[in-house]
C-alpha positions as CSV (number, residue, x, y, z in Angstrom):
1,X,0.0,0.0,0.0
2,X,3.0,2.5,-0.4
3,X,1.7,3.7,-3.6
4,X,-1.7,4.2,-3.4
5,X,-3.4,7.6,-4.6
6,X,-6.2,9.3,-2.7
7,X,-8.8,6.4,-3.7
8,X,-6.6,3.9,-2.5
9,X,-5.8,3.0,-6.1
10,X,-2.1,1.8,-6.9
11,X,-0.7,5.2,-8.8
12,X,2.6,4.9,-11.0
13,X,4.1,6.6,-14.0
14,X,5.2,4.2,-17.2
15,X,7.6,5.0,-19.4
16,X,7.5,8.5,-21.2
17,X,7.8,9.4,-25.0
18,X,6.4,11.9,-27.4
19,X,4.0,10.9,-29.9
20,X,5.4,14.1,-32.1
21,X,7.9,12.2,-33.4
22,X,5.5,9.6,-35.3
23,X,4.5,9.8,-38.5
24,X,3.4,8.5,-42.0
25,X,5.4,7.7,-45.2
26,X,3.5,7.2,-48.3
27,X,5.2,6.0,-51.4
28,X,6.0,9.2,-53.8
29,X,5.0,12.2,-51.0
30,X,5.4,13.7,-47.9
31,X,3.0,12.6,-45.2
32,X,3.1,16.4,-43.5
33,X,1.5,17.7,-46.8
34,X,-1.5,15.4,-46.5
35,X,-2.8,17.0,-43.7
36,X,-4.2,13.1,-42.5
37,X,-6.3,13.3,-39.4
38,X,-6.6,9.5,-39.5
39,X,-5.5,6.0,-40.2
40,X,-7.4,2.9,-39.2
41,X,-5.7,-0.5,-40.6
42,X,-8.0,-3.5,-40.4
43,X,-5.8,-7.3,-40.9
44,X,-7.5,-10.7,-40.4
45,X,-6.6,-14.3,-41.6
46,X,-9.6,-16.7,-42.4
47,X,-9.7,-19.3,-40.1
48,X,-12.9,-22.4,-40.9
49,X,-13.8,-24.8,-37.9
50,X,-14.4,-28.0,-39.3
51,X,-16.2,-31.1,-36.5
52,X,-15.9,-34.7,-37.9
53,X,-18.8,-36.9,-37.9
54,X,-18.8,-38.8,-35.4
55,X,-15.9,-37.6,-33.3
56,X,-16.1,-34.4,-30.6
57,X,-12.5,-33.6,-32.5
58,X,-12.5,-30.2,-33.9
59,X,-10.1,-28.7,-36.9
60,X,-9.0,-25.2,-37.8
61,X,-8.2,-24.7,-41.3
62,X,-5.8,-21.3,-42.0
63,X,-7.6,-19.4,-44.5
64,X,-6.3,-16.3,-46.6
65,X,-5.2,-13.3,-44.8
66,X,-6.9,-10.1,-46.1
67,X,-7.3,-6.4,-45.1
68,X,-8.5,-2.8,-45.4
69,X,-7.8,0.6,-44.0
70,X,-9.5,3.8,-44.3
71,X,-7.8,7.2,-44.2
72,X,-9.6,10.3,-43.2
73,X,-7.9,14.0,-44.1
74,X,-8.5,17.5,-45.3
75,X,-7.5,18.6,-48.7
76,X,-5.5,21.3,-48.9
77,X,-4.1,23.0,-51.7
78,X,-0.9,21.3,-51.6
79,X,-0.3,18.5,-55.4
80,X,0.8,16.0,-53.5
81,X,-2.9,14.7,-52.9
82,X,-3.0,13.9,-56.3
83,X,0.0,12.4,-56.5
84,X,-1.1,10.2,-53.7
85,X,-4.7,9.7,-55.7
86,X,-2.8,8.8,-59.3
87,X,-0.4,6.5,-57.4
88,X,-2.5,4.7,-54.8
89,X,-5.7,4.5,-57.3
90,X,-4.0,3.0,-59.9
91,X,-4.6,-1.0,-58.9
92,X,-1.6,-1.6,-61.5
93,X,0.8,0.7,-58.8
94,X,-0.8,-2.4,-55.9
95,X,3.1,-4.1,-55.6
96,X,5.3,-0.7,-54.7
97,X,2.1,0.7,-53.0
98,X,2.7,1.0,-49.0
99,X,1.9,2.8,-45.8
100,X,4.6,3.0,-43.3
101,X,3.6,4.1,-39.5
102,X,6.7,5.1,-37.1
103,X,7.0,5.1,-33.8
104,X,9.7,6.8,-32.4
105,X,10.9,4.9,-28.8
106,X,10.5,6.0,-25.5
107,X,13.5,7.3,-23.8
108,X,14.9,3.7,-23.4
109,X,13.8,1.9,-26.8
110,X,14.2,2.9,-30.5
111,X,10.6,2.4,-31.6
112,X,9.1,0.3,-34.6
113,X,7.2,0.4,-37.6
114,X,4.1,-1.4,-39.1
115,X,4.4,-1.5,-43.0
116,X,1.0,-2.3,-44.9
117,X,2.3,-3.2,-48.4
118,X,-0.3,-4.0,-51.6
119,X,-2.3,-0.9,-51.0
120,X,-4.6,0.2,-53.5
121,X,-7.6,3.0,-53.1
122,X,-11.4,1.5,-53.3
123,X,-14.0,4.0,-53.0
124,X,-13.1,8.1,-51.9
125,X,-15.7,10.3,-50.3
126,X,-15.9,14.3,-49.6
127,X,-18.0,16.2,-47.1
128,X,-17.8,20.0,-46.2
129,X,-19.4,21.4,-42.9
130,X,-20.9,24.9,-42.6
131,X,-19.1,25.9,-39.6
132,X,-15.3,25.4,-40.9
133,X,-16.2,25.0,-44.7
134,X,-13.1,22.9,-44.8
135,X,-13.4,19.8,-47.2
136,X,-12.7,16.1,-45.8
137,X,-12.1,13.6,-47.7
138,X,-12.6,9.8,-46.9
139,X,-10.8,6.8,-48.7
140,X,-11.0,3.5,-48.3
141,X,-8.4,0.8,-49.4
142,X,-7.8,-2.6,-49.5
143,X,-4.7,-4.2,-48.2
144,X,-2.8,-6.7,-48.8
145,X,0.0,-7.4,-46.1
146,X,0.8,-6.1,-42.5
147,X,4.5,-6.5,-41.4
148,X,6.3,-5.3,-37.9
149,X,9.6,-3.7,-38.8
């Protein structure tokens, strides 16, 4: 009970780091241009439970491992965004198309990345609202591979 807060809940402090220092790399432009307010990676491998007649054994088959991710940003004046349209639209472009997150470390650790590789753009969206009259923009993408680096 030596560390316990005012509700006589254990209090401690983990590890610090800055999440300023993480970013995005896209193939062919410079995440900071892209003004992205957010990435949301979706990676799942098909697994079929199969019972045998007979028997109270059960098998799980490995499927196919599939995935999606939508991005959510404001477009701003900047041609990188149509860079990133021409390159990440084009289904031919799928094999050099990837999304890099970084993570910088804590003060004791380097950090890490997540690399989603076979990326290609599905269906894009646009709203406006009436109190910043600032257009969003919505894309959804199909992925093909999720890696730690």
């Amino acid at each position: 009970m030596a560390n316990v807060d005012l509700f006589n809940r254990e209090a401690s402090i983990g590890e610090p780091f800055s999440a300023d220092d993480s970013e995005l790399l896209f193939v062919g432009g410079d995440a900071q241009t892209m003004i992205v307010q957010n990435l949301s990676v979706n990676y799942r491998q098909n697994i079929t439970r199969l019972w045998e007649i007979g028997s109270d054994k059960q098998y799980f088959v490995s499927g196919h491992q599939e995935g999606d991710a939508t991005m959510a940003r404001v477009v701003g004046p900047k041609p990188v965004a149509g860079e990133f349209m021409k390159q990440y639209g084009d289904v031919c472009n799928i094999q050099s198309n990837h999304i890099t997150f970084v993570v910088k470390g804590d003060c004791s650790t380097k950090g890490g990345r997540i690399k989603i590789t076979g990326v290609v753009i599905t269906q894009v969206s646009y709203s406006m609202r009436a109190q910043d009259m600032v257009i969003n923009e919505q894309v959804s993408m199909l992925v093909a591979k999720v890696e730690s680096l």
